[in-house]
C-alpha positions in Angstrom: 86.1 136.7 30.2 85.0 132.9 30.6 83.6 131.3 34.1 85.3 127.6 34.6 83.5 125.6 37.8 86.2 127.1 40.5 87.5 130.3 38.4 86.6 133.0 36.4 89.2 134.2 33.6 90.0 137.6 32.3 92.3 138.5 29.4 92.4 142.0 28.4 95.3 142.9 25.2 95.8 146.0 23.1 97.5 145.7 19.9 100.0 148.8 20.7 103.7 148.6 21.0 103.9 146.8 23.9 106.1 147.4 27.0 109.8 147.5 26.2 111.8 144.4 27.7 113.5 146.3 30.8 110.5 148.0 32.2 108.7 144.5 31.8 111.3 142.5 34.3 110.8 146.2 36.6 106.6 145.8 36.6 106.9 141.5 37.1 109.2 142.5 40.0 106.7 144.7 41.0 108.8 147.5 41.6 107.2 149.8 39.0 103.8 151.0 37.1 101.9 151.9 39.7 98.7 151.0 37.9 99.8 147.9 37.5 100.5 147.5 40.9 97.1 148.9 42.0 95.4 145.9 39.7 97.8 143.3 41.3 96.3 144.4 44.8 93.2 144.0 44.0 93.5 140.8 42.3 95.7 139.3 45.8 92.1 141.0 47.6 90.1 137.8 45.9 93.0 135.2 46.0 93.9 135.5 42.4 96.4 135.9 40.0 97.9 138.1 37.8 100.6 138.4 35.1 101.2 140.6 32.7 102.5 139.7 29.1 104.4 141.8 26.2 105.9 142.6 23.1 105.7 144.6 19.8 102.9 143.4 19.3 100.8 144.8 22.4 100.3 143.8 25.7 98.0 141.3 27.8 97.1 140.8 31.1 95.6 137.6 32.7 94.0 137.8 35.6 92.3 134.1 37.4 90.2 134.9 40.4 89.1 131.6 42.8 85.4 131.6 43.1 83.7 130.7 46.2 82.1 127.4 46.4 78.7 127.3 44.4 75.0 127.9 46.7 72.4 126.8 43.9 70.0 129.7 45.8 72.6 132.2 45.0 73.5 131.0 41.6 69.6 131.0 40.4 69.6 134.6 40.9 72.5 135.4 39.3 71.4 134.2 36.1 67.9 135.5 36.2 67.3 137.9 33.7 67.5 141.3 34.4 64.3 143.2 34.3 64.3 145.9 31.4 64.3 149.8 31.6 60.9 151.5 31.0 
């Protein structure tokens, strides 16, 4: 995961046998994988892209979500330290 200026970045793999060729074109088509398809919703939700990536050597999927223009208010207390458990 990496934060850029306008985008944050996510890129999850596995290192398993990856998807076979035909059932990739079916879930880029989106016409299959229904967990697939329930992440690529939720991606178009923050205006962001998805693609998923494979062969026998696992899979990855990219995601790049726009993030909303910065308020220095909001961004202080986002990287405030959380306070620790007692």
């Amino acid at each position: 995961m990496a934060r850029l200026p306008d985008t944050v970045l996510l890129e999850v793999r596995d290192e398993g046998k990856g998807i076979s060729p035909e059932k990739l074109v079916d879930i880029r088509s989106q016409g299959s994988g229904v967990g697939i398809q329930g992440m690529r919703e939720r991606v178009r939700q923050f205006r962001g892209q998805m693609e998923v990536a494979s062969s026998g050597a696992g899979t990855k999927i990219s995601v790049i979500l726009p993030t909303p223009a910065s308020d220095p208010s909001r961004d202080q207390a986002l990287t405030r330290p959380l306070p620790t458990a007692t």
